[in-house]
Every structure is written in structure tokens, then in C-alpha cells.
C-alpha positions in Angstrom: -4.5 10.2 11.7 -7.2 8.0 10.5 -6.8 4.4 10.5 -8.6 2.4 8.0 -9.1 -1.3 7.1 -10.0 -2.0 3.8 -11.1 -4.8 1.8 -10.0 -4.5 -1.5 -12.2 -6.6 -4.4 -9.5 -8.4 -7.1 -10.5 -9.8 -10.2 -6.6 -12.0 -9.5 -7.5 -13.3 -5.7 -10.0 -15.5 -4.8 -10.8 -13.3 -1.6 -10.5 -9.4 -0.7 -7.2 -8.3 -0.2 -6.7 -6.8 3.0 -5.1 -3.3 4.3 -4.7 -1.0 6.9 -4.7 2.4 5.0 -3.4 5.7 7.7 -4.6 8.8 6.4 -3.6 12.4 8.2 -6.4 13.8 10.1 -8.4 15.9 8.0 -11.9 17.9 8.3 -14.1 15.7 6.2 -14.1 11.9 5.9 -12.5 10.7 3.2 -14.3 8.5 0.7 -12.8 5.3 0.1 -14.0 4.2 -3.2 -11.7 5.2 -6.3 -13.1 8.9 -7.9 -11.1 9.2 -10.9 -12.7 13.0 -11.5 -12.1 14.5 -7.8 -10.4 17.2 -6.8 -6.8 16.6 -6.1 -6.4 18.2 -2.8 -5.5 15.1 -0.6 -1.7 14.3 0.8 0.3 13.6 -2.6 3.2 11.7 0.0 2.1 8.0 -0.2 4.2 5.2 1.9 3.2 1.5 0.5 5.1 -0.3 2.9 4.8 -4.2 3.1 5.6 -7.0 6.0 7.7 -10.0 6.1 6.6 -13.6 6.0 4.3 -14.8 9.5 3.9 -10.8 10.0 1.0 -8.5 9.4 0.7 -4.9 9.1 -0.9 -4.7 12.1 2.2 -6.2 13.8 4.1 -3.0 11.7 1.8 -0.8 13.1 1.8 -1.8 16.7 5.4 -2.2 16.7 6.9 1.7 14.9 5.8 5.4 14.8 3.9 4.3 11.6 0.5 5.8 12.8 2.5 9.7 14.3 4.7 9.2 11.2 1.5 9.9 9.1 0.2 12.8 11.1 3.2 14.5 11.6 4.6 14.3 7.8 1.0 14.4 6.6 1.5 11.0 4.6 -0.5 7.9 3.7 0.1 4.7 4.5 -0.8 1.8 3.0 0.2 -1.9 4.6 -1.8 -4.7 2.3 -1.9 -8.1 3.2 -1.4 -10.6 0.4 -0.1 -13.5 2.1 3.0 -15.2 1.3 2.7 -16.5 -2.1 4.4 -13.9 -3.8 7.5 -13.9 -2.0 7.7 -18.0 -1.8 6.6 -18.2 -5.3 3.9 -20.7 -4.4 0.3 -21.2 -4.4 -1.1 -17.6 -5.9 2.0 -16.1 -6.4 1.0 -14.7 -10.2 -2.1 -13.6 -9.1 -1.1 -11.7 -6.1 1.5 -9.6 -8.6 -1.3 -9.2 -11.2 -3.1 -7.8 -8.4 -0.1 -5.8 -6.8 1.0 -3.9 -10.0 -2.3 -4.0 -11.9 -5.3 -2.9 -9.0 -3.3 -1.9 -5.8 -1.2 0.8 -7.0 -4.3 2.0 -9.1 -6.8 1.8 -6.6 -4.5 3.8 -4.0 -4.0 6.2 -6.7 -7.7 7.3 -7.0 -8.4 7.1 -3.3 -5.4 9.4 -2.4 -5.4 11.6 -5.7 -1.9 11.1 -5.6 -0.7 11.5 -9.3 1.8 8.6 -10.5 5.8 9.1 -9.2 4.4 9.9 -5.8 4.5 6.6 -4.3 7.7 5.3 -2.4 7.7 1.6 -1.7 9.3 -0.6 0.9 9.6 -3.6 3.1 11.4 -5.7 6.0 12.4 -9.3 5.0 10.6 -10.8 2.5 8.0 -7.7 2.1 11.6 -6.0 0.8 11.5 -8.3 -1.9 8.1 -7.9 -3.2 9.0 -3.8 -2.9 12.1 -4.4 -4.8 9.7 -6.0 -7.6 7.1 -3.7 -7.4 9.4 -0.6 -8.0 11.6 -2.0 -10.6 8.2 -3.0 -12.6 6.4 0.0 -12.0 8.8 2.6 -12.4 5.8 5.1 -14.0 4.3 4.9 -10.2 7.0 4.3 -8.3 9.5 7.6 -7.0 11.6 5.6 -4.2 12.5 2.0 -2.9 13.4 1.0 0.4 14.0 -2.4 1.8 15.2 -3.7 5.2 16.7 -7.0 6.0 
């Protein structure tokens, strides 16, 4: 398992988004910049799995199986960090959505090869509610939703 942290440019946020993206060991490094014309031979199984508020996924990863999870089922991982705006619905609430549904999911999409409907989403506390969203909006990417209170 390779664990990656990414800064992720957004035309909606002021600053980089943040994640830690777990990939399953593989032979070659893995190119993290979106290839919309590459070969789709990476993992197709693609967790985006976000935090609740004053947590991080850091604190996800340091506190589950998250990282032998990913190297056992051969799955990607994705825990951004967008703050809590979204699930407060203050300060850059809009703009972290427009970011979520309209670069994130994208973006992971190219990086991973993983076709649309291969995507499960999920979350503890509030990060249940912003997967909740998330999947009911974007059905066409979304194939499951999980959420944890």
C-alpha cells in the first residue's frame, strides 16, 4: 500500500484541497496527475471516505485498518480534507460542494481509471452527511453509500 498526500488545485477554494489517497502496492509508481487516455489497468474498487467535524483523515487512518484494508482488498482510498463548511453550511460551504461533485470525483476518476459507478462513498458524523449528499447528487459516479453516526 502506497500512501499519498495530495494537493488538489480548485478553481471553487481559495487554497488546495487536501488528501491522503492509499493505493495497493503495485510495480510502477503511479502517476498522480489526471490521464484521461491511459490504460485502464489500475484497481476499479475506490473507497471516498470522509471525517467528522475537528477530525482529519489522518486521525481515520491512524485509528482503523484503512491502510491493510487497501492492500488486502486491492482498493483506493481517498480521505480529502475540506474543512467544515460544508457540513455547517458556513463560510465556503457552496464552494467546497462545487468542488466535491464537480473536480474531486473527476480528478479521482482519471488518476485511478476507475470508470463512473465504481465509487462507494461514506462517512462518520458529519463526514456521513456530506457522503449522503454526495451520493444522492451524483448517482452517475456513485455505486454505494455508507454513513456512521
Amino acid at each position: 500500500m502506497t500512501c499519498n498526500r495530495l494537493k488538489i488545485p480548485s478553481r471553487f477554494l481559495r487554497n488546495p484541497a487536501e488528501m491522503i489517497l492509499l493505493t495497493p502496492r503495485t510495480d510502477a509508481p503511479r502517476n498522480l496527475t489526471p490521464v484521461t487516455d491511459a490504460p485502464r489497468n489500475a484497481p476499479e474498487k475506490c473507497l471516498l471516505l470522509f471525517h467528522g467535524a475537528g477530525e482529519s483523515g489522518q486521525t481515520m487512518l491512524d485509528n482503523s485498518p484503512l491502510a491493510e484494508m487497501s492492500e488486502a482488498c486491492h482498493l483506493c482510498v481517498a480521505l480529502p480534507f475540506v474543512g467544515n463548511s460544508f457540513g455547517l453550511d458556513c463560510g465556503e460551504g457552496e464552494q467546497v460542494h462545487a468542488f466535491l461533485t464537480e473536480e474531486l470525483l473527476p480528478y479521482l476518476r482519471d488518476v485511478l481509471f476507475a470508470p463512473s459507478g465504481t465509487f462507494c462513498v461514506g462517512g462518520i458524523s458529519m463526514g456521513a452527511f456530506i457522503a449522503l449528499s454526495l451520493g444522492l447528487e451524483r448517482w452517475d459516479f456513485v455505486s454505494g453509500v455508507f454513513s456512521v453516526s
